[in-house]
N, CA, C and O of each residue as an XYZ file, in Angstrom:
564
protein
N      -5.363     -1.015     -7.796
C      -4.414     -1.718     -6.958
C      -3.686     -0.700     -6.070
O      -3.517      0.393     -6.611
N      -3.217     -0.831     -4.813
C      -2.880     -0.205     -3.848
C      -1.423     -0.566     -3.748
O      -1.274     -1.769     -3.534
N      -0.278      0.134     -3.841
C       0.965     -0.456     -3.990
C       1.428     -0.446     -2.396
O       1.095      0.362     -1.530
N       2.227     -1.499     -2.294
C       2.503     -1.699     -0.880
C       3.648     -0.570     -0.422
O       3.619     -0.085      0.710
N       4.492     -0.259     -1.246
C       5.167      0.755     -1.345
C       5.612      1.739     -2.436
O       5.186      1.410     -3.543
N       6.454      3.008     -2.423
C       6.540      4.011     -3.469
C       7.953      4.922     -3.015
O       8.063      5.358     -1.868
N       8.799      5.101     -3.860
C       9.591      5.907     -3.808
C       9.093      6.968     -4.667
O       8.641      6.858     -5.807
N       9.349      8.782     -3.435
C       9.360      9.864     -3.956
C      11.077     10.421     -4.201
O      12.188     10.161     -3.739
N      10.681     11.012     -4.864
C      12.135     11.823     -5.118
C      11.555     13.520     -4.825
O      10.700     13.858     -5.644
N      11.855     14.409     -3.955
C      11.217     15.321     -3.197
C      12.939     16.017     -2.586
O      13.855     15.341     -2.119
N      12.920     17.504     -2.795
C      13.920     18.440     -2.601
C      15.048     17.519     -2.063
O      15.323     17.195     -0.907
N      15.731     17.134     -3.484
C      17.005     16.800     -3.375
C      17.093     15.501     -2.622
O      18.175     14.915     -2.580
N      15.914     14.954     -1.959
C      16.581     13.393     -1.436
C      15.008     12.286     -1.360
O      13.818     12.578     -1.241
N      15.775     10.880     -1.502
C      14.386      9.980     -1.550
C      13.966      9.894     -0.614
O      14.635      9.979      0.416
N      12.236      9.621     -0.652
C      11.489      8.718      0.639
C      10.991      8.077      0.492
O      10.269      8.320     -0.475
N      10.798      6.987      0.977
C      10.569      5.985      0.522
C       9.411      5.574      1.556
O       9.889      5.379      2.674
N       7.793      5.356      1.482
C       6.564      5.187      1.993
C       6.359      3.908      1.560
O       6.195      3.545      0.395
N       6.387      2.694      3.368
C       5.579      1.665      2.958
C       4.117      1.641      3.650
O       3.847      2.184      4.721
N       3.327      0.992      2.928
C       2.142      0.817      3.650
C       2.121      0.317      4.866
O       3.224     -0.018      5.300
N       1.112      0.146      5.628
C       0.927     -0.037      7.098
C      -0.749     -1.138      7.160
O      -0.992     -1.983      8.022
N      -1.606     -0.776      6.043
C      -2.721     -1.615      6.065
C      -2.601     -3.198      5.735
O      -3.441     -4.083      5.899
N      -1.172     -3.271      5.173
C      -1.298     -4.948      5.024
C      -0.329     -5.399      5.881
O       0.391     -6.340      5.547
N      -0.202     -4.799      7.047
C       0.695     -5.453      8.536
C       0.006     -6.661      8.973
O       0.777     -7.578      9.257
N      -1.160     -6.895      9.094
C      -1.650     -8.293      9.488
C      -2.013     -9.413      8.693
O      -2.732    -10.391      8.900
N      -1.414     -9.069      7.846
C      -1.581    -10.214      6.537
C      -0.233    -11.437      6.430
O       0.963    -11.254      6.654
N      -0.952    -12.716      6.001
C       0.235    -13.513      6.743
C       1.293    -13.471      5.420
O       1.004    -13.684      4.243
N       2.828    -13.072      6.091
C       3.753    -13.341      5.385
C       4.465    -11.616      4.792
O       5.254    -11.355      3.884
N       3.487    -10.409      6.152
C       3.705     -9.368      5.542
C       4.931     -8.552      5.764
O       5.284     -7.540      5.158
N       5.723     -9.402      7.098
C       6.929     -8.856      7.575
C       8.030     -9.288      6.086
O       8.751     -8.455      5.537
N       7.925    -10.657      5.688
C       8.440    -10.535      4.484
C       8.495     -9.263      3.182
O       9.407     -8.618      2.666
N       6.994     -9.327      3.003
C       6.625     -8.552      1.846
C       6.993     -6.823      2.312
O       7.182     -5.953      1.462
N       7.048     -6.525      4.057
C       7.696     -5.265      3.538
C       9.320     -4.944      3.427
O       9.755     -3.935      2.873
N      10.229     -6.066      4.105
C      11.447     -6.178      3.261
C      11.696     -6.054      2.336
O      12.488     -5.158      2.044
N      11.015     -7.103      1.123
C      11.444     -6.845     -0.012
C      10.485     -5.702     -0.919
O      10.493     -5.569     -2.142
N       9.571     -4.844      0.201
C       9.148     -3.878     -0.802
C      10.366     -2.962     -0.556
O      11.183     -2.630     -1.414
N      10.365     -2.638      0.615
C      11.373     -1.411      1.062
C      12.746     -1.677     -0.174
O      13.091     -0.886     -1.052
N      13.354     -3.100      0.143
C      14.387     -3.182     -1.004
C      14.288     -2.845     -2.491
O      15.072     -2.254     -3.233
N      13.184     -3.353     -2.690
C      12.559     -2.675     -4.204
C      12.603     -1.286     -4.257
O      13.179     -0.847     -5.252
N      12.260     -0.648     -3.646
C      12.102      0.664     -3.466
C      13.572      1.165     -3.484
O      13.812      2.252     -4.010
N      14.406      0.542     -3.022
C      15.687      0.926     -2.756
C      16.818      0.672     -4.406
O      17.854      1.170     -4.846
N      16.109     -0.088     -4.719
C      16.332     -0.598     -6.057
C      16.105      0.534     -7.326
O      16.769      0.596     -8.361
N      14.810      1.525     -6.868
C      14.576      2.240     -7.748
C      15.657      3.695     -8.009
O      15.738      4.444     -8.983
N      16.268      3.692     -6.925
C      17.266      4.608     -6.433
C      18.198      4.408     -6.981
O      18.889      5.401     -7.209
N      18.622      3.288     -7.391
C      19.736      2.845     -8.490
C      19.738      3.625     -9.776
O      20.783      3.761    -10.411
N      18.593      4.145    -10.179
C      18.591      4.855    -11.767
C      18.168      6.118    -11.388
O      17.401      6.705    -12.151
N      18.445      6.540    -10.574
C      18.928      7.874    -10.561
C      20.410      9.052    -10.689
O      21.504      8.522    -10.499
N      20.399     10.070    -10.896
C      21.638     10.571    -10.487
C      21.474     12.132    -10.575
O      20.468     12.568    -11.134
N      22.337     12.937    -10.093
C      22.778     14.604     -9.966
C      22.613     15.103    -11.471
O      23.539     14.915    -12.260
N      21.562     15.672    -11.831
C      21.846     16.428    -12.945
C      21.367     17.897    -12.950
O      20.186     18.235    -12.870
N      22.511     18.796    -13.061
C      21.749     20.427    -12.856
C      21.232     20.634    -11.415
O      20.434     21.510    -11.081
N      21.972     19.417    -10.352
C      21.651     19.997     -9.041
C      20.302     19.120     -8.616
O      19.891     19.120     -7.456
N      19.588     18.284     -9.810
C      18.596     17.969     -9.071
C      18.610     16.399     -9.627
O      19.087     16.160    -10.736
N      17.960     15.157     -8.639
C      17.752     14.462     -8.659
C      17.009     13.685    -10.115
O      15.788     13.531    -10.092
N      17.582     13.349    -11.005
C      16.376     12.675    -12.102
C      17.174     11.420    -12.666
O      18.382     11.264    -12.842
N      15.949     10.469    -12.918
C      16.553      9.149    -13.700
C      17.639      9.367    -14.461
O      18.057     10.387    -15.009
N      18.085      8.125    -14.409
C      19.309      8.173    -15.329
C      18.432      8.082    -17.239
O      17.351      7.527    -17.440
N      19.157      8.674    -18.177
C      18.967      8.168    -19.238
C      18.858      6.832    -19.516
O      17.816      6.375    -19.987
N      19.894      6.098    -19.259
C      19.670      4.662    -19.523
C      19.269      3.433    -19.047
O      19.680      2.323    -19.383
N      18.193      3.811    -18.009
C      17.610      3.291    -17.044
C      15.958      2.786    -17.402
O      15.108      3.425    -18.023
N      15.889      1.966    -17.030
C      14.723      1.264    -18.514
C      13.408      1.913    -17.555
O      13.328      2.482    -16.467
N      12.659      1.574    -18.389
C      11.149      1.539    -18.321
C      10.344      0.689    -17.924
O      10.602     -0.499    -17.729
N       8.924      1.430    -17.718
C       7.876      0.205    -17.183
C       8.092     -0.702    -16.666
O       8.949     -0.562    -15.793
N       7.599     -1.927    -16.807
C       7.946     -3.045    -16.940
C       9.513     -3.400    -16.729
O       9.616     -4.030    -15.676
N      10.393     -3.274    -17.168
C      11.860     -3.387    -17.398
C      12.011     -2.784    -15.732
O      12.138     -3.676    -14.894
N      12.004     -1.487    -15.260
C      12.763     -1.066    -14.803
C      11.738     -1.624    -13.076
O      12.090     -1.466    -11.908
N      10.772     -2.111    -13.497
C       9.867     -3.187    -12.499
C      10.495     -4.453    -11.931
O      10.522     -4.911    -10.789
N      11.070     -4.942    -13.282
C      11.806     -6.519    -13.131
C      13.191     -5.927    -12.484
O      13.697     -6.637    -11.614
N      13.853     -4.715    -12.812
C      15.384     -4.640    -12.537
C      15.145     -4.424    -10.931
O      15.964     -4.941    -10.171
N      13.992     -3.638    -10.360
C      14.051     -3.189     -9.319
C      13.579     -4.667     -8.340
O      14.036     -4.674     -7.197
N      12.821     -5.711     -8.696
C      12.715     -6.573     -8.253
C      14.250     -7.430     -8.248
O      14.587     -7.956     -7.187
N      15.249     -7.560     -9.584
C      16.341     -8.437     -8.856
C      16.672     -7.380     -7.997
O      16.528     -7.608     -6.796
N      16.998     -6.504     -8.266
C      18.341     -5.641     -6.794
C      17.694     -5.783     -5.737
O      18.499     -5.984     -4.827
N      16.516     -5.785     -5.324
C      15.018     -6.363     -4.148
C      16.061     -7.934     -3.819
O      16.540     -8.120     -2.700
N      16.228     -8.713     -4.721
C      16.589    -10.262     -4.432
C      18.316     -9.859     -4.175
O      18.804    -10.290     -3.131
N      18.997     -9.247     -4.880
C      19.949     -9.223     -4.436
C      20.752     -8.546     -3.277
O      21.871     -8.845     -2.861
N      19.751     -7.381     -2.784
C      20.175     -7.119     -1.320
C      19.699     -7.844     -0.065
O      20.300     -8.084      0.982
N      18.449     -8.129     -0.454
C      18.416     -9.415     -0.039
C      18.818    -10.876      0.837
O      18.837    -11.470      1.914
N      19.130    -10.883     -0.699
C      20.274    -12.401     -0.325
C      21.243    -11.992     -1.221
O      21.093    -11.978     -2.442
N      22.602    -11.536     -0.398
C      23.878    -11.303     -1.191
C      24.469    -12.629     -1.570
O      24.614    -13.583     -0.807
N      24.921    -12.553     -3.339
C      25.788    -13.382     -3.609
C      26.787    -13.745     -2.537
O      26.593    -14.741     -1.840
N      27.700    -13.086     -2.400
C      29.189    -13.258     -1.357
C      28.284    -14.413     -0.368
O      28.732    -15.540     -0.156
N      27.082    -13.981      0.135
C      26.386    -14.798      1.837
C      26.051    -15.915      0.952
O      26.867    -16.784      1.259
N      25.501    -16.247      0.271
C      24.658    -17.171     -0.705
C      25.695    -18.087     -0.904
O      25.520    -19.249     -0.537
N      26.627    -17.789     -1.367
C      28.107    -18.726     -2.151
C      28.368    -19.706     -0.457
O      28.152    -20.903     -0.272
N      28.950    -18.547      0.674
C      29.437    -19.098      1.684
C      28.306    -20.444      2.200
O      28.740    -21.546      2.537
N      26.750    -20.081      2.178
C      26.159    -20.957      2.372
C      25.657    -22.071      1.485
O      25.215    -23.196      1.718
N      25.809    -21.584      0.719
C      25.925    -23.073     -0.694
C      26.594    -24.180     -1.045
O      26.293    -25.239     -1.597
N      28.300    -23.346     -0.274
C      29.565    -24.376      0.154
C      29.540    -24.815      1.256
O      30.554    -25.462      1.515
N      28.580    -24.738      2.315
C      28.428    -25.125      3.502
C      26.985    -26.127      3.588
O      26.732    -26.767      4.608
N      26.229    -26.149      2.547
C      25.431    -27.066      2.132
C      24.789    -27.113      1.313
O      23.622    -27.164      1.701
N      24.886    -27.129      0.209
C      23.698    -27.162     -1.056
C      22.326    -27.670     -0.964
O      22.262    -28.840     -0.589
N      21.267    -27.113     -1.201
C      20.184    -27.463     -1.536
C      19.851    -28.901     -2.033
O      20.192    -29.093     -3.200
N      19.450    -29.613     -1.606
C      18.982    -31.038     -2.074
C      17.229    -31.475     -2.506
O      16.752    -32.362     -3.213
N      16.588    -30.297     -1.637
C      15.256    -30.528     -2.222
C      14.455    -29.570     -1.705
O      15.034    -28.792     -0.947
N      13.194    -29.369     -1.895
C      12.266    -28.635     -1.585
C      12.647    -27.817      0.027
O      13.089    -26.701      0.303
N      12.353    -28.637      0.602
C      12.708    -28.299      1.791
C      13.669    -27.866      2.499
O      13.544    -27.671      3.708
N      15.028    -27.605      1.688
C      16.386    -27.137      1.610
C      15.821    -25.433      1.216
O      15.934    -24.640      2.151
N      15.372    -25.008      0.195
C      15.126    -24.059     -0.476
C      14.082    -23.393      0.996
O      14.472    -22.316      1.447
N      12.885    -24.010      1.639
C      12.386    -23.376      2.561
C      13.474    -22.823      3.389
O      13.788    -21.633      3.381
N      14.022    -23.718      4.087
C      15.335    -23.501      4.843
C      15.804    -22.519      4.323
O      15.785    -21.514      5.034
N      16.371    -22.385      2.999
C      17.181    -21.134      2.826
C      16.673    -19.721      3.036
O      17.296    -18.791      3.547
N      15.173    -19.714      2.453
C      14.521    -18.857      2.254
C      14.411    -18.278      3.441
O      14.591    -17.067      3.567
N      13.922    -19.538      5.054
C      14.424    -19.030      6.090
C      15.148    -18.034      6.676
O      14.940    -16.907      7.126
N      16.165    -18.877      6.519
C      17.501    -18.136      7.063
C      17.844    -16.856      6.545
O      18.474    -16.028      7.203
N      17.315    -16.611      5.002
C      17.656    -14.797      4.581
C      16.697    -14.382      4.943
O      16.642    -13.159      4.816
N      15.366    -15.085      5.601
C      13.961    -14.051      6.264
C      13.572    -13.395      4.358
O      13.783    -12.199      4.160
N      13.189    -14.023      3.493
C      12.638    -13.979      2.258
C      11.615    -15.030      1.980
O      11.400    -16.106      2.540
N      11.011    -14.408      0.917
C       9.937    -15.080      0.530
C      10.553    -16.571     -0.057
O      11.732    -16.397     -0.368
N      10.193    -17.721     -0.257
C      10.108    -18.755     -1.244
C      10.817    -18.751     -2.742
O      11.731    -19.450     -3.180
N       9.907    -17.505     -3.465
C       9.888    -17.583     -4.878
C      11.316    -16.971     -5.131
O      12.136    -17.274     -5.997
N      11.421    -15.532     -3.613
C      12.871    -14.921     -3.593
C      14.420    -15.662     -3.669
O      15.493    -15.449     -4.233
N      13.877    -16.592     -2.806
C      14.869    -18.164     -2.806
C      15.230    -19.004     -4.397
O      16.137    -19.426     -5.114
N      14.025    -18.879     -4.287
C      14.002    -19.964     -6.231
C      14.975    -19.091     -6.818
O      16.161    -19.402     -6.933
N      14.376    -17.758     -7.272
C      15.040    -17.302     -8.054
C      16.336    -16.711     -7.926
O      16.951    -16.280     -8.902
N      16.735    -16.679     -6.851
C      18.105    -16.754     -6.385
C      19.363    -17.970     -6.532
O      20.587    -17.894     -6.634
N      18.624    -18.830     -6.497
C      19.303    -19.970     -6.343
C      19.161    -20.200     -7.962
O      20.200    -20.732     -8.355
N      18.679    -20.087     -8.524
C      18.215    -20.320     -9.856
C      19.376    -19.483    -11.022
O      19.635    -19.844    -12.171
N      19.740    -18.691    -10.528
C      20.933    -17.374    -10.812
C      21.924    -18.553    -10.640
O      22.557    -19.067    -11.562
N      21.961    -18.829     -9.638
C      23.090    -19.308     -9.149
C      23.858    -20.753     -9.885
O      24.974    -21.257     -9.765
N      22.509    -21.132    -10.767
C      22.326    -22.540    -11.002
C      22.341    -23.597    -10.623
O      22.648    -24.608    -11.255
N      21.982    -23.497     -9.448
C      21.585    -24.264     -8.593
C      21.023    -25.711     -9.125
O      21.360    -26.844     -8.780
N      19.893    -25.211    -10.240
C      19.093    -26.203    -10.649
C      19.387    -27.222    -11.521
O      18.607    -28.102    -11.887
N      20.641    -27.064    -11.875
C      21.131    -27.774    -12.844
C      21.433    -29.095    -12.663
O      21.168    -29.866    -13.586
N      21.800    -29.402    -11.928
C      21.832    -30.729    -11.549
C      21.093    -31.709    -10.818
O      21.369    -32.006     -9.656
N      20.400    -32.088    -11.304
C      19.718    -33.140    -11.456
C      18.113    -32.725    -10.739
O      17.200    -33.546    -10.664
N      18.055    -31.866    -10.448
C      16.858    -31.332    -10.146
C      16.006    -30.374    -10.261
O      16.688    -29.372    -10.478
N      14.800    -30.058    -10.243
C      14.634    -28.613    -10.653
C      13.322    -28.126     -9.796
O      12.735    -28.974     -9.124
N      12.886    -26.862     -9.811
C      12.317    -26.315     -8.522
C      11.167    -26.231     -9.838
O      11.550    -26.521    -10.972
N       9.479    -25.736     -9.537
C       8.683    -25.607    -10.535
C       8.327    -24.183     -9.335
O       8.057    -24.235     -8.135
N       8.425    -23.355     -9.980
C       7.296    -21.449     -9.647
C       6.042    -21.424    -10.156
O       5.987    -21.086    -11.338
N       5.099    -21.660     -9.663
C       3.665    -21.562     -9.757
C       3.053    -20.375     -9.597
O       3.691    -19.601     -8.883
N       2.152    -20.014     -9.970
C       0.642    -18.512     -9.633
C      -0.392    -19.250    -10.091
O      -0.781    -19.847    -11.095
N      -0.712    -18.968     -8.902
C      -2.386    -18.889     -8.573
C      -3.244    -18.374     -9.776
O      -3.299    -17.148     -9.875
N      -3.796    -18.975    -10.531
C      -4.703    -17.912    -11.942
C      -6.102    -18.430    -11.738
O      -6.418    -19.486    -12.286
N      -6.941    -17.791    -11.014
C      -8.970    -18.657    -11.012
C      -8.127    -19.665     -9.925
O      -7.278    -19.461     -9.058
N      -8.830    -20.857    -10.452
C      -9.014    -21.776     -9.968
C      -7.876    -22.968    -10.619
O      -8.104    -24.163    -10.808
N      -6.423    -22.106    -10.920
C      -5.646    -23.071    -11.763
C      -4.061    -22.485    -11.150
O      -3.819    -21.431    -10.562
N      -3.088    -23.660    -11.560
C      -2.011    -22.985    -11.490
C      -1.427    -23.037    -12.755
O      -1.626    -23.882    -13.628
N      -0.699    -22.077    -12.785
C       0.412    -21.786    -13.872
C       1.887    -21.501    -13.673
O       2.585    -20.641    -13.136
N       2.046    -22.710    -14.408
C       3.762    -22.536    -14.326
C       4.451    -21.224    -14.681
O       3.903    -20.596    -15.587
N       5.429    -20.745    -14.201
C       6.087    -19.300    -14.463
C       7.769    -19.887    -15.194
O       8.612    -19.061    -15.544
């Protein structure tokens, strides 16, 4: 697998490299927002030690520190503070509310769900379903 992006940590400061081969792919101006933010996310578990740049101790792993870097990806994103103001200015009522939103922060769909989903959005009286593609099937997430 070819990652769309990668943070280095290199004499004392990050860089952060996104790809350029999946520019014509539909939906890729999205996907390099929230890679770049991801990436920016990973920068969070770092800090100064002995002069040089290294993870924090308590800064998770694998997997873990995959999912953490994906919310801070959703939460720079779409900031709570912007999210609230537009939530009190119209709440989501259905599917097509959630496109709209997703819109307007220039994010993916699923970025929306799970934003709004934080938010609890879903609680009342409705609820959004997150699907993947698996073969020839979907699966609920």
């Amino acid at each position: 697998m070819i990652p769309e992006a990668a943070m280095q940590v290199a004499a004392g400061s990050f860089r952060i490299c996104i790809q350029s081969n999946f520019a014509d792919f539909p939906g890729a101006a999205l996907r390099r927002r929230f890679s770049l933010a991801h990436e920016l996310g990973h920068i969070l578990f770092y800090e100064q030690q002995a002069g040089a740049l290294r993870p924090r101790r308590d800064a998770p792993r694998g997997d873990g520190l995959e999912a953490a870097c994906h919310q801070a990806a959703s939460m720079i994103l779409v900031p709570s503070k912007t999210l609230k103001v537009e939530l009190r200015r119209r709440p989501p009522s259905g599917s097509e509310d959630v496109v709209e939103f997703a819109n307007r922060f220039q994010v993916s769909t699923e970025v929306m769900l799970r934003r709004l989903s934080a938010f609890g959005i879903f609680e009342h009286g409705w609820a959004a379903v997150l699907t993947r593609r698996s073969g020839d099937t979907f699966v609920i997430e």
